[in-house]
C-alpha positions as CSV (number, residue, x, y, z in Angstrom):
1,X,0.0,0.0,0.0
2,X,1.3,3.6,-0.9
3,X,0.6,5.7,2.2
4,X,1.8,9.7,2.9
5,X,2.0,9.8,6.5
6,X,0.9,13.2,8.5
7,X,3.1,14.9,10.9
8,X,1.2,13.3,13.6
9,X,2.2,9.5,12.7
10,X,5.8,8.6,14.6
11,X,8.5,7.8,12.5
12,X,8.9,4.3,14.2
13,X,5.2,3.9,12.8
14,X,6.4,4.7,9.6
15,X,9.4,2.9,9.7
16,X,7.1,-0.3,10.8
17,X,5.0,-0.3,7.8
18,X,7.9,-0.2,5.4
19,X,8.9,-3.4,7.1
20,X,5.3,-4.9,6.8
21,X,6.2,-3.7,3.0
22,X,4.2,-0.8,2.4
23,X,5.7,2.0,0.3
24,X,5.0,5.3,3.2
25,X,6.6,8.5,2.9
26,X,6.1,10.8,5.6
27,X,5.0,14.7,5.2
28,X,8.3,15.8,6.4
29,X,10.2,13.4,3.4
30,X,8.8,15.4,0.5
31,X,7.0,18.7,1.6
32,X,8.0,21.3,4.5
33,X,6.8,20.3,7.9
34,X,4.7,23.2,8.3
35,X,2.9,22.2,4.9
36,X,-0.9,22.7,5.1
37,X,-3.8,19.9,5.1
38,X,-4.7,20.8,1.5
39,X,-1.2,20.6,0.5
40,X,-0.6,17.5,1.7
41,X,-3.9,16.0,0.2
42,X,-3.0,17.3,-3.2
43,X,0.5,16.1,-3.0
44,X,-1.3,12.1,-1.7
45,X,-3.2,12.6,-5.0
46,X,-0.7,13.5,-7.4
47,X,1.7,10.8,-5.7
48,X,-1.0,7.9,-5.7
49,X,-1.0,7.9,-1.7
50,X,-3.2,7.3,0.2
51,X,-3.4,9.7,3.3
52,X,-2.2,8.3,7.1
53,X,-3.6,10.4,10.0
54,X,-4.5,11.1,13.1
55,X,-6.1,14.9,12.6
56,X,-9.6,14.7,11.8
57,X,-9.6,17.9,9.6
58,X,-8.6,15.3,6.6
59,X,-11.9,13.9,5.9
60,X,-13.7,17.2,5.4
61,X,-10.8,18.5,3.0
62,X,-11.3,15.0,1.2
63,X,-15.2,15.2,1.4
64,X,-15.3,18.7,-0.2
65,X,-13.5,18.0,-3.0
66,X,-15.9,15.2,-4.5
67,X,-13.0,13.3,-5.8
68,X,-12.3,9.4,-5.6
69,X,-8.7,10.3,-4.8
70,X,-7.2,10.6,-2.6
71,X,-8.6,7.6,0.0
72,X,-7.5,8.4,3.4
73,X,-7.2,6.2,6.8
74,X,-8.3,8.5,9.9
75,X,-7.1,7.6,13.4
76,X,-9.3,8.1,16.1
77,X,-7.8,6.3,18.5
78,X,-7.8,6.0,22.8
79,X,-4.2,5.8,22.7
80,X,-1.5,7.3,20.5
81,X,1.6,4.9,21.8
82,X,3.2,3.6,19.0
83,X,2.8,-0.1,19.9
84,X,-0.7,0.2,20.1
85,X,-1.1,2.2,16.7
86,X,1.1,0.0,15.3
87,X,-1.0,-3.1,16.3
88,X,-4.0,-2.2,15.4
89,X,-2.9,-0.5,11.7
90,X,-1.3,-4.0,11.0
91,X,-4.6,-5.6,11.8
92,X,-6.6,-2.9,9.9
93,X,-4.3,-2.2,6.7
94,X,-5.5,-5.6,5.1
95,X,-9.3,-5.5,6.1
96,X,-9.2,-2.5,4.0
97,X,-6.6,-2.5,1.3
98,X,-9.2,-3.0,-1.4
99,X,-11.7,-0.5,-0.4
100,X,-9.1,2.4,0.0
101,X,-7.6,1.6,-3.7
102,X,-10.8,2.2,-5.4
103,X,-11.3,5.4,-3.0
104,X,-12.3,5.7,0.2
105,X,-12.2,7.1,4.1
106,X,-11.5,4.8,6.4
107,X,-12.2,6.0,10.3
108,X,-10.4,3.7,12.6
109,X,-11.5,3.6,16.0
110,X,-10.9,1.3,18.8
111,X,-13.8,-0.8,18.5
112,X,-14.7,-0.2,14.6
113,X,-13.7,0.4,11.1
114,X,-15.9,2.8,9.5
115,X,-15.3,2.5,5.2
116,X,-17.1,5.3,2.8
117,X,-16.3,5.5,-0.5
118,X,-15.6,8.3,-2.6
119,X,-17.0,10.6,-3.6
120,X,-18.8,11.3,-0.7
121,X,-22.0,13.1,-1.2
């Protein structure tokens, strides 16, 4: 899976996926830190990436733009340790790896996975 981390996702969970063998970039890798939301959405979508975070203002950039691209996995998780992120995206990556390719928000909870598709409407 090609990802493009946020600022918010640790470097060891970044490093962890590529050893799951996912392609991941994070923000800070090929834009400025201090890039903005929309920046980094349109940089997932010209990159083919799907978007890794843990800020919640994602899903409404995505929403509004009525596109199928790019898909995004949203953390709304109890706990923001790295073993337990980690855990839980290694569990969750391949429930969801077909849904996000055809577009899609995935909202990652600790009891749920919530899929939509794209566009949303």
């Amino acid at each position: 899976m090609r990802l493009l981390a946020d600022m918010h996702i640790s470097p060891r969970t970044v490093e962890f996926l590529r050893t799951r063998g996912h392609d991941v970039v994070r923000v800070n890798e090929i834009l400025p830190s201090y890039a903005s939301d929309e920046t980094i959405v349109s940089r997932a979508d010209e990159d083919g990436r799907i978007v890794l975070t843990q800020d919640l203002d994602f899903s409404a950039i995505i929403a509004l733009t009525r596109q199928q691209s790019p898909s995004l996995i949203s953390l709304r998780l109890a706990s923001s340790r790295v073993e337990y992120v980690n855990a839980v995206l290694a569990k969750v990556l391949p429930e969801v790896e077909e849904q996000l390719s055809a577009g899609a928000i995935a909202t990652v909870d600790d009891q749920r996975v919530r899929v939509r598709r794209l566009p949303i409407t």
